[in-house]
N, CA, C and O atoms as a Maestro MAE file, in Angstrom:
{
 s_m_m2io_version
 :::
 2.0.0
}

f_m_ct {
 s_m_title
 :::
 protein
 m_atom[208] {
  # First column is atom index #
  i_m_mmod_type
  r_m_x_coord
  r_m_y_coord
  r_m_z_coord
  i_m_residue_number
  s_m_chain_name
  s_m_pdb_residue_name
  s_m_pdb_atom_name
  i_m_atomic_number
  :::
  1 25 0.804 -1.212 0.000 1 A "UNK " " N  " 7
  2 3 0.000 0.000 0.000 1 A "UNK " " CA " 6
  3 2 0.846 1.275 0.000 1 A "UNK " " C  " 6
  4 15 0.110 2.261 -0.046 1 A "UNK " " O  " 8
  5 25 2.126 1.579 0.036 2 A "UNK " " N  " 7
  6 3 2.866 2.405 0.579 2 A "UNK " " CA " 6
  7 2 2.979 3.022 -0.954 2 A "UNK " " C  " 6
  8 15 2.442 4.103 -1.197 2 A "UNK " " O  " 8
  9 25 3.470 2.524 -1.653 3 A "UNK " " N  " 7
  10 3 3.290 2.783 -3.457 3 A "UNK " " CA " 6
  11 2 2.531 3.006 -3.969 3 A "UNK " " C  " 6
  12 15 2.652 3.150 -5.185 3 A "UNK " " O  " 8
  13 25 1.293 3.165 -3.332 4 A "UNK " " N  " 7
  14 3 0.025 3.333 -4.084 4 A "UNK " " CA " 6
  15 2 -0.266 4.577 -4.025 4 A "UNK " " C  " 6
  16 15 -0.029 5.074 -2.924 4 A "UNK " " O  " 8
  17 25 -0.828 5.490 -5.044 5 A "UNK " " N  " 7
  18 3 -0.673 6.821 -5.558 5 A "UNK " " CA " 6
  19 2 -1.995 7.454 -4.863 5 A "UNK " " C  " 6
  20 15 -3.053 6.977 -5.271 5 A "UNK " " O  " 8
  21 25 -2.087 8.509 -3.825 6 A "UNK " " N  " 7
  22 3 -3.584 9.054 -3.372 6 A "UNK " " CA " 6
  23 2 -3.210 10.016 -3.997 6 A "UNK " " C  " 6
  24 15 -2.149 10.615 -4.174 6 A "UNK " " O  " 8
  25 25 -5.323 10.168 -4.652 7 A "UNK " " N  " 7
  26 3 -5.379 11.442 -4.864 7 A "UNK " " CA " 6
  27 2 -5.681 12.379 -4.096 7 A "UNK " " C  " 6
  28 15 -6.386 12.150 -3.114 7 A "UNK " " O  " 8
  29 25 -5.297 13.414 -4.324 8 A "UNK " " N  " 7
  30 3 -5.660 14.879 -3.805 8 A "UNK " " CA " 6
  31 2 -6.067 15.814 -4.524 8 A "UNK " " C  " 6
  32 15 -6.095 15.807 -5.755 8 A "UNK " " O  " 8
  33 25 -6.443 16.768 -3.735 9 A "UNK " " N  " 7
  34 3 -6.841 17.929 -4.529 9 A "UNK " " CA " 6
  35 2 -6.127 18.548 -5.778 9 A "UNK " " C  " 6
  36 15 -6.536 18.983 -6.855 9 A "UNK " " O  " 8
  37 25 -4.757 18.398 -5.131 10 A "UNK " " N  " 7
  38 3 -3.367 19.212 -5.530 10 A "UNK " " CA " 6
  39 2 -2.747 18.555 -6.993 10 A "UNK " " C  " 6
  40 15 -1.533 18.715 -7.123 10 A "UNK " " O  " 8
  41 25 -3.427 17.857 -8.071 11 A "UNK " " N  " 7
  42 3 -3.106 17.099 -9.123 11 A "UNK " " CA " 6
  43 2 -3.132 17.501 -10.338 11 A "UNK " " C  " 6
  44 15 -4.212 17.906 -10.768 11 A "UNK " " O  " 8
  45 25 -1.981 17.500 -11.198 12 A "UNK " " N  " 7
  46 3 -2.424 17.988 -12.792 12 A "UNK " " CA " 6
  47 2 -1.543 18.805 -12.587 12 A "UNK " " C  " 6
  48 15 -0.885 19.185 -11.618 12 A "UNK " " O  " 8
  49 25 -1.663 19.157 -14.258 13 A "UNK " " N  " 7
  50 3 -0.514 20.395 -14.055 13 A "UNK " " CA " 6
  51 2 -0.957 21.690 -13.716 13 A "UNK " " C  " 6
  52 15 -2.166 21.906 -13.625 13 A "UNK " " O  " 8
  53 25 0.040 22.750 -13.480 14 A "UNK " " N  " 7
  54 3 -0.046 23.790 -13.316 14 A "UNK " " CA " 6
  55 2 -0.392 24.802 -13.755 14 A "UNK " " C  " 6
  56 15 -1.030 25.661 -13.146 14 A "UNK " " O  " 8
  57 25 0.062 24.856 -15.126 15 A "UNK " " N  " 7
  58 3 -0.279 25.944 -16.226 15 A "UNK " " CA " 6
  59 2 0.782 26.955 -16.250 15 A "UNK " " C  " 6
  60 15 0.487 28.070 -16.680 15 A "UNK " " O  " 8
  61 25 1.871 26.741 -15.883 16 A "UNK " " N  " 7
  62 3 2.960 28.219 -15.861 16 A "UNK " " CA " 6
  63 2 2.022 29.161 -15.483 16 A "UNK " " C  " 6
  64 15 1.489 29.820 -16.375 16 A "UNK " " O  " 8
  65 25 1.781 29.312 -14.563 17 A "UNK " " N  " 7
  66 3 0.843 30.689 -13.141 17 A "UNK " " CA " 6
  67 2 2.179 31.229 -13.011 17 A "UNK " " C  " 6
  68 15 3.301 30.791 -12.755 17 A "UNK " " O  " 8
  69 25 1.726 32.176 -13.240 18 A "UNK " " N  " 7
  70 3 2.693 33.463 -12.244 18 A "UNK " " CA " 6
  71 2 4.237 34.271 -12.519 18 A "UNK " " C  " 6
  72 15 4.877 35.016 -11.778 18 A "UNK " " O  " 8
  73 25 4.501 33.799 -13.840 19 A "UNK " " N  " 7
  74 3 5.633 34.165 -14.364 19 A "UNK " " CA " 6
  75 2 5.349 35.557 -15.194 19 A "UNK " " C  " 6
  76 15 6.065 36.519 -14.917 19 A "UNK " " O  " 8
  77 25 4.412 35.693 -16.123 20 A "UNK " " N  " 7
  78 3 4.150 35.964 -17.078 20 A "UNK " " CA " 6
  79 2 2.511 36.153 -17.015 20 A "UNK " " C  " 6
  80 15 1.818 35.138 -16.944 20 A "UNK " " O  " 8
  81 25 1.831 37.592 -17.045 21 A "UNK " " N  " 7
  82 3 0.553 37.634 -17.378 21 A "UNK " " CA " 6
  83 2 -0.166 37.823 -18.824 21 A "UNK " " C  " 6
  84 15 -0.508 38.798 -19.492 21 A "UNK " " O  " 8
  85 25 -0.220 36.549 -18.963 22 A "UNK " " N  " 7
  86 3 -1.034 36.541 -20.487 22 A "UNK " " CA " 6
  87 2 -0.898 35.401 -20.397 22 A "UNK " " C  " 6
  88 15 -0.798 34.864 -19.294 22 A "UNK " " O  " 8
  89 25 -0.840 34.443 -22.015 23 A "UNK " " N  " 7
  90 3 -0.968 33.550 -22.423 23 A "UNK " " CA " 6
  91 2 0.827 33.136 -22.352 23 A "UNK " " C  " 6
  92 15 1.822 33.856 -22.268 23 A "UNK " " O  " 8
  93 25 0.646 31.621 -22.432 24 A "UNK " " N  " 7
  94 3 2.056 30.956 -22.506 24 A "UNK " " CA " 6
  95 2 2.801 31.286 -23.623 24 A "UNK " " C  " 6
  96 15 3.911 31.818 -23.614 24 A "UNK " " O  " 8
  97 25 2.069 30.908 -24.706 25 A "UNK " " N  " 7
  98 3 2.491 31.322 -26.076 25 A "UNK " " CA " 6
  99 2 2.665 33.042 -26.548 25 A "UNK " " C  " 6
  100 15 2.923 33.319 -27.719 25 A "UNK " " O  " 8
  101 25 2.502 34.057 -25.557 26 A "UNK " " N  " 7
  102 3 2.911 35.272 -26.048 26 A "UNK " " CA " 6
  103 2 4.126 35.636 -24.660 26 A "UNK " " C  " 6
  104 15 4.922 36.568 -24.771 26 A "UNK " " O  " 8
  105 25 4.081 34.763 -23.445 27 A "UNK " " N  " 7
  106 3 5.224 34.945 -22.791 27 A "UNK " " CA " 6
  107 2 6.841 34.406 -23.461 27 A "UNK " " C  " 6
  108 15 7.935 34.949 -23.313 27 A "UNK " " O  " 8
  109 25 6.440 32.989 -24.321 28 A "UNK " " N  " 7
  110 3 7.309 32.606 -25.233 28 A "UNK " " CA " 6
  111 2 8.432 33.852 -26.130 28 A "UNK " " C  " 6
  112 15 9.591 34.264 -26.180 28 A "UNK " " O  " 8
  113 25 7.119 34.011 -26.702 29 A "UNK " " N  " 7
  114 3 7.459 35.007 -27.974 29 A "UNK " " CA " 6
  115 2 8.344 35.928 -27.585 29 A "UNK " " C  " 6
  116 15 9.324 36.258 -28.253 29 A "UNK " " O  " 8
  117 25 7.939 36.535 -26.122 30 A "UNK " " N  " 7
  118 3 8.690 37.745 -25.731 30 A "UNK " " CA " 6
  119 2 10.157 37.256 -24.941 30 A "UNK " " C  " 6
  120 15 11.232 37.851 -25.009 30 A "UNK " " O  " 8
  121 25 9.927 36.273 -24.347 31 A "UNK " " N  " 7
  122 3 11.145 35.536 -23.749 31 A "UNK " " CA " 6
  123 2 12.389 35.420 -25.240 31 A "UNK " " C  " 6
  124 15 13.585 35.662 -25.404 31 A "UNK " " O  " 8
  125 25 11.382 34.970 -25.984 32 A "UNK " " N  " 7
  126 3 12.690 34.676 -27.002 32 A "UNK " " CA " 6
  127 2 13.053 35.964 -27.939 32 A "UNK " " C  " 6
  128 15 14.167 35.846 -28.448 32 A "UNK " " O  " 8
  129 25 12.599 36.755 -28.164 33 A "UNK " " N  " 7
  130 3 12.790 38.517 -29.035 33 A "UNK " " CA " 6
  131 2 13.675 38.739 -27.679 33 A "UNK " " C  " 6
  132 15 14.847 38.741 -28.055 33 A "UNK " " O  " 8
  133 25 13.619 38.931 -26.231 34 A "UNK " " N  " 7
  134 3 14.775 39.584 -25.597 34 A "UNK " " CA " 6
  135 2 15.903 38.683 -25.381 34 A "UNK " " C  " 6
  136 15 16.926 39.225 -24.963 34 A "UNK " " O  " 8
  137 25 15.934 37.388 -25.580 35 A "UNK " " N  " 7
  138 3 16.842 36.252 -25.718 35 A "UNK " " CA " 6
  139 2 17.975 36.623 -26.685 35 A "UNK " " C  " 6
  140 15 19.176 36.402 -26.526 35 A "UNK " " O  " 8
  141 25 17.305 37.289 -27.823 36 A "UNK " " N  " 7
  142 3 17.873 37.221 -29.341 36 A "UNK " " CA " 6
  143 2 18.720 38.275 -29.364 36 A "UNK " " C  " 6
  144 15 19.860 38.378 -29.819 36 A "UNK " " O  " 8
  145 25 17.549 39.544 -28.454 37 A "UNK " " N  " 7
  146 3 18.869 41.114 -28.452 37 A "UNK " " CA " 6
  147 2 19.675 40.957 -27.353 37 A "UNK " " C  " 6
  148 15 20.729 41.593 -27.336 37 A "UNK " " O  " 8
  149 25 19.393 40.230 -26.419 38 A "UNK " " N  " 7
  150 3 20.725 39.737 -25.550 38 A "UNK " " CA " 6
  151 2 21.952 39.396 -26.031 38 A "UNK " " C  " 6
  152 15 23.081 39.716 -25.659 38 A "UNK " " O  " 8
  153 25 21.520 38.623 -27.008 39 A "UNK " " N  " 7
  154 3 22.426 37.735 -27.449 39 A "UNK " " CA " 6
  155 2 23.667 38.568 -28.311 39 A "UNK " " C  " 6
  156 15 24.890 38.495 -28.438 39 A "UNK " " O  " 8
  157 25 22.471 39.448 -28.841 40 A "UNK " " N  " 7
  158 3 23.147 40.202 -30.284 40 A "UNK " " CA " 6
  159 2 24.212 41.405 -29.256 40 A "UNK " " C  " 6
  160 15 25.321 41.864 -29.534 40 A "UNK " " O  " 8
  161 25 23.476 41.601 -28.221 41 A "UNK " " N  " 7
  162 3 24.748 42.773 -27.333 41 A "UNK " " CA " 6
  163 2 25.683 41.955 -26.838 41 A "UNK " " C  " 6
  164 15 26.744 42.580 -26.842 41 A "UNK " " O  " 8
  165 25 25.837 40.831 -26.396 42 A "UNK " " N  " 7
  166 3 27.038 40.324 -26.309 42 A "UNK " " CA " 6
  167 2 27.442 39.893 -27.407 42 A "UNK " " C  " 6
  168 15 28.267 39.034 -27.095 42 A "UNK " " O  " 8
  169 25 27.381 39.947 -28.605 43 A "UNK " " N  " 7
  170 3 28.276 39.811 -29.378 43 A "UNK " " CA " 6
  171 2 28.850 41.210 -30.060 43 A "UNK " " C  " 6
  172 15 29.883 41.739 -30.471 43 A "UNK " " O  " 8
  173 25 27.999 41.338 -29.953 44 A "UNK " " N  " 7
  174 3 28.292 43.203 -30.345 44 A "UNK " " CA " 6
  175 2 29.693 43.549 -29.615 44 A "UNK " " C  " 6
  176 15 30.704 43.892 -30.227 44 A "UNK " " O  " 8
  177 25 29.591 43.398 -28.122 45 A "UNK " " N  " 7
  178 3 30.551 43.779 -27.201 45 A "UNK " " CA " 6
  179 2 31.567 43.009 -27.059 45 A "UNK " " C  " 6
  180 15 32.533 43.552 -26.523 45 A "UNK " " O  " 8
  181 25 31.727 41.570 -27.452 46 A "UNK " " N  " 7
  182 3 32.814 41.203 -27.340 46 A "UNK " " CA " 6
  183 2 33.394 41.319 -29.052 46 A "UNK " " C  " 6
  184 15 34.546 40.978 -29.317 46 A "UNK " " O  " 8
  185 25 32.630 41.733 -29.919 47 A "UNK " " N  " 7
  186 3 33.656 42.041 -31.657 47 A "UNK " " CA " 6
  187 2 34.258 43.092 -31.229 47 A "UNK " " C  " 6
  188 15 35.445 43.081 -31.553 47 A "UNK " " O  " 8
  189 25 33.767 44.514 -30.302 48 A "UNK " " N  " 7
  190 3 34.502 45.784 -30.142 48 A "UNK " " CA " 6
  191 2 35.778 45.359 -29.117 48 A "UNK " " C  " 6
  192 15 36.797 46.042 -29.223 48 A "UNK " " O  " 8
  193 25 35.767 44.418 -28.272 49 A "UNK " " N  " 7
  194 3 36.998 44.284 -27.105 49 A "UNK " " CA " 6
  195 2 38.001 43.682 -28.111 49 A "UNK " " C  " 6
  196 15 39.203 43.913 -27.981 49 A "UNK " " O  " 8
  197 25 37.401 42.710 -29.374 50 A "UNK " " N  " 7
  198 3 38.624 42.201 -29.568 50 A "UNK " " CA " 6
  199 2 39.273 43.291 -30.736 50 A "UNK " " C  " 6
  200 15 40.467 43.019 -30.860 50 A "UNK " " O  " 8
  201 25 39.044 43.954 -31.256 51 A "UNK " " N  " 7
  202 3 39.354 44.843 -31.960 51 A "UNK " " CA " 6
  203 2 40.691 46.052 -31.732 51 A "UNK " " C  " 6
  204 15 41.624 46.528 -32.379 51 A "UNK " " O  " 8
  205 25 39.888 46.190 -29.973 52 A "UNK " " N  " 7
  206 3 41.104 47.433 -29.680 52 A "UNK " " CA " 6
  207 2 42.185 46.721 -28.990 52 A "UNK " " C  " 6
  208 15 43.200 47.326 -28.644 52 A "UNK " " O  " 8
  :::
 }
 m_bond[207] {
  # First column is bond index #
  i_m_from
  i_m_to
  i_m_order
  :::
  1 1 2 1
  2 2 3 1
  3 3 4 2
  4 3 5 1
  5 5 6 1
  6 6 7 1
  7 7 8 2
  8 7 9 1
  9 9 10 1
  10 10 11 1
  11 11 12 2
  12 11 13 1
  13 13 14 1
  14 14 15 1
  15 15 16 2
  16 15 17 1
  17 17 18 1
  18 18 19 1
  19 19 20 2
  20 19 21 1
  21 21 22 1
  22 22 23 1
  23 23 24 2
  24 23 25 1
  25 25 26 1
  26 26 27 1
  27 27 28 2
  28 27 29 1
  29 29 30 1
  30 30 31 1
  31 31 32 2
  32 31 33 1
  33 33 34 1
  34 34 35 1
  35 35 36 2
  36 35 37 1
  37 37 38 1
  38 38 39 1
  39 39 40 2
  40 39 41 1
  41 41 42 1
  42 42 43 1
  43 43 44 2
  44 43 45 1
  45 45 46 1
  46 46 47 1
  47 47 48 2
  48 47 49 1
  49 49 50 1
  50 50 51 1
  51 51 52 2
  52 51 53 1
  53 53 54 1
  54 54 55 1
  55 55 56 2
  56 55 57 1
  57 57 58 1
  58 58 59 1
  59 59 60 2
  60 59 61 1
  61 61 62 1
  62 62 63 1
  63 63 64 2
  64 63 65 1
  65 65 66 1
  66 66 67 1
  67 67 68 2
  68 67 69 1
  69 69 70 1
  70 70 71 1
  71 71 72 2
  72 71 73 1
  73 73 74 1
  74 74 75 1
  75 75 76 2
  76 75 77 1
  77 77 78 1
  78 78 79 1
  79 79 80 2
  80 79 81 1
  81 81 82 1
  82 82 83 1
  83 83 84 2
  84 83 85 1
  85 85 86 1
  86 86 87 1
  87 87 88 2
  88 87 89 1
  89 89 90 1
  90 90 91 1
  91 91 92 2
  92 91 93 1
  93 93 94 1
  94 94 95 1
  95 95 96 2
  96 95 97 1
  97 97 98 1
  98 98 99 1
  99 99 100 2
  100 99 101 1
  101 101 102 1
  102 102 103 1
  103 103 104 2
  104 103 105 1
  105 105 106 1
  106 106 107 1
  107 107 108 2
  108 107 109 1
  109 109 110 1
  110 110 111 1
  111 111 112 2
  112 111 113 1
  113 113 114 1
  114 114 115 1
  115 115 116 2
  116 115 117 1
  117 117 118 1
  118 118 119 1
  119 119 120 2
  120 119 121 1
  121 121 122 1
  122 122 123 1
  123 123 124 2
  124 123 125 1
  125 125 126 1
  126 126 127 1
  127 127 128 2
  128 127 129 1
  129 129 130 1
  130 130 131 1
  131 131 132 2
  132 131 133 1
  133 133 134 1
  134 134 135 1
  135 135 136 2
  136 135 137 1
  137 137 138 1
  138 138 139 1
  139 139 140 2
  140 139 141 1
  141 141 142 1
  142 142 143 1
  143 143 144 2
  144 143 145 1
  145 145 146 1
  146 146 147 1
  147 147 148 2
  148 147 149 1
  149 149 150 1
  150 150 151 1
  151 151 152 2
  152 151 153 1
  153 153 154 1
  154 154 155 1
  155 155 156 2
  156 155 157 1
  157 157 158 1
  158 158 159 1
  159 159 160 2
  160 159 161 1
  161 161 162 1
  162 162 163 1
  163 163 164 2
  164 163 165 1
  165 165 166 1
  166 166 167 1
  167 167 168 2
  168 167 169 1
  169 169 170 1
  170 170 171 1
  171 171 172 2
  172 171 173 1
  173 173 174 1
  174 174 175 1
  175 175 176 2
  176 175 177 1
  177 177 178 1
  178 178 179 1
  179 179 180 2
  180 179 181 1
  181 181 182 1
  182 182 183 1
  183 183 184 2
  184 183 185 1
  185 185 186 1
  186 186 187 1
  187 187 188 2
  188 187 189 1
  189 189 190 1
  190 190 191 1
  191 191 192 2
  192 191 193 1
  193 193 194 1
  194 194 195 1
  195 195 196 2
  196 195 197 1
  197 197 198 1
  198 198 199 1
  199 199 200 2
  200 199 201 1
  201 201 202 1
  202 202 203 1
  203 203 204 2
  204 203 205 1
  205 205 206 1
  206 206 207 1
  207 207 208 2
  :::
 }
}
C-alpha cells in the first residue's frame, strides 16, 4: 500500500501561473525577441573588445 498513488486535490498540471501575465504562447514570444537582443549585445561587445 505504501506505493500506491492518493489522490488529492493538488493534481495535474499547473499551467505556468505566475511568471508571465497573459498567455504561454505570447510569454514565449517575448522571452525569445529579448533572448535574441541579448544575445546580439554580447556579441556586439565582445567584436569591439577584440578589436582594440
Amino acid at each position: 500500500m505504501a506505493n500506491k498513488a492518493i489522490k488529492t486535490e493538488h493534481t495535474g498540471a499547473k499551467h505556468s501561473r505566475g511568471g508571465y501575465a497573459g498567455r504561454k504562447r505570447d510569454a514565449k514570444h517575448e522571452s525569445n525577441k529579448l533572448r535574441r537582443r541579448q544575445s546580439q549585445d554580447i556579441i556586439a561587445v565582445a567584436g569591439k573588445s577584440s578589436i582594440s
